[in-house]
C-alpha positions as CSV (number, residue, x, y, z in Angstrom):
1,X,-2.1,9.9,-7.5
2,X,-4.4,7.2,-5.9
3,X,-5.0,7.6,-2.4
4,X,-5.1,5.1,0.2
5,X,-7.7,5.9,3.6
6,X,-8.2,4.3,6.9
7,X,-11.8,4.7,7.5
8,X,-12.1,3.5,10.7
9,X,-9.7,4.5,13.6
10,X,-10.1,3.7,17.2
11,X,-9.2,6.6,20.2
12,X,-7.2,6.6,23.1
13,X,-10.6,5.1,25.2
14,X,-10.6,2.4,23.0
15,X,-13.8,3.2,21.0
16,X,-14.4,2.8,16.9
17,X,-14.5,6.2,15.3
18,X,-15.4,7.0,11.7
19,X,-14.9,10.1,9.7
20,X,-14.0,13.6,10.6
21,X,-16.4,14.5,13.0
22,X,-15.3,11.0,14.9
23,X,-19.4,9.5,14.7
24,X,-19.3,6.1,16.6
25,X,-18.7,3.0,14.4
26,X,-21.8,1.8,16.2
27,X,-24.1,3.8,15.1
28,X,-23.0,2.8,11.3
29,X,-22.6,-1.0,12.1
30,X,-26.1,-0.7,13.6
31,X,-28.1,0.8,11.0
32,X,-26.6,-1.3,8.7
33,X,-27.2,-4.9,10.2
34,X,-31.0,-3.2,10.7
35,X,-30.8,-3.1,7.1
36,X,-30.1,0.0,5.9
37,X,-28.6,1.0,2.7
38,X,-25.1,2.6,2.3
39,X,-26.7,5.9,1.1
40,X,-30.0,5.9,3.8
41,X,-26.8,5.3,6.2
42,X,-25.4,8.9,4.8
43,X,-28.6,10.2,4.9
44,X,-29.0,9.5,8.6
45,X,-25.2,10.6,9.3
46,X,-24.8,13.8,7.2
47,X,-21.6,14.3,8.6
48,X,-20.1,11.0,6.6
49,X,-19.4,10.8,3.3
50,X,-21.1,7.7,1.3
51,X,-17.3,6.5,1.0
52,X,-16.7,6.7,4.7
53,X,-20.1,5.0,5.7
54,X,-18.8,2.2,2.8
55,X,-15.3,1.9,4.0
56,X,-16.8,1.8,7.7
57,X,-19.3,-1.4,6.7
58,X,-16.3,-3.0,5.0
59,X,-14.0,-2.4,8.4
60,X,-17.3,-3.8,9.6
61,X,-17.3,-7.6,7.5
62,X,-13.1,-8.0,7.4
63,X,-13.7,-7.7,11.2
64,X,-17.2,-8.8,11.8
65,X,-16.6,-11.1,15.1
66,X,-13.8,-8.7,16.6
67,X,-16.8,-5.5,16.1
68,X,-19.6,-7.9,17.3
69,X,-17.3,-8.5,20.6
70,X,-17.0,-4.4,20.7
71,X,-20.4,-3.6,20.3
72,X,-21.2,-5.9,23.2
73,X,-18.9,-4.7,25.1
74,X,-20.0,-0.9,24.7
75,X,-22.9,-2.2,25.2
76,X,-22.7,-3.6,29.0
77,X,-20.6,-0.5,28.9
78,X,-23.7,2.3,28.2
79,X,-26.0,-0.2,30.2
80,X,-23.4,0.4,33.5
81,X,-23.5,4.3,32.6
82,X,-27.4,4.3,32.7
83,X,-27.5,2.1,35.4
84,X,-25.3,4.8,37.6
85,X,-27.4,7.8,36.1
86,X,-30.2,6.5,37.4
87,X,-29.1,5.5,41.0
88,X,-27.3,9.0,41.2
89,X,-28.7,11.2,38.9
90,X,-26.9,15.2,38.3
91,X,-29.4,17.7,40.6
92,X,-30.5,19.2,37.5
93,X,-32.2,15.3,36.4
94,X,-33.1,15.2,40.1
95,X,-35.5,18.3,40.4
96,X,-36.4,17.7,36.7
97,X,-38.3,14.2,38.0
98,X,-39.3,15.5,41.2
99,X,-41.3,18.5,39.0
100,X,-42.5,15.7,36.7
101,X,-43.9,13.7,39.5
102,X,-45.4,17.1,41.5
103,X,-47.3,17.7,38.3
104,X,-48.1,14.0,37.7
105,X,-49.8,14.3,41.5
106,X,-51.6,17.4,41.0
107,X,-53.4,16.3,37.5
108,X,-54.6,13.0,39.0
């Protein structure tokens, strides 16, 4: 019996998912508009099969201006994220710098 598979399946947060362990179409779409191959994609994402990285780049061209909109959007969306890291970073990252800069001080 042939078998029919959705490749690509987006999550209750909206985002592109591929594959079992749910990697992020971007990270596909990405390495292949940087010109990688379908098998150097599987190569660089183990956890996809070369039939899940190919079914993810043809999602990818039968819905190339609705995933370029996306990836912008996630985007602006990691860019906000870093942006808020950085202006109120977890303790941990806090002491973390404040050591870097201490022994940045003491070397100089």
């Amino acid at each position: 019996m042939i078998q029919t598979k959705a490749y690509v399946r987006q999550n209750a947060d909206g985002a592109f998912r591929v594959g079992k362990l749910d990697l992020s179409l971007d990270s596909v779409v990405i390495a292949f508009q940087e010109g990688h191959s379908p098998e150097t994609i599987q190569q660089m994402y183990p956890a996809l099969t070369l039939d899940e990285v190919y079914g993810a780049i043809a999602f990818y061209l039968a819905n190339q201006s609705d995933v370029t909109e996306y990836l912008a959007r996630q985007d602006e969306l990691w860019k906000k994220l870093r942006d808020e890291s950085r202006s109120n970073p977890s303790p941990v990252v806090a002491k973390l710098r404040a050591q870097k800069q201490a022994g940045n001080a003491s070397s100089q």
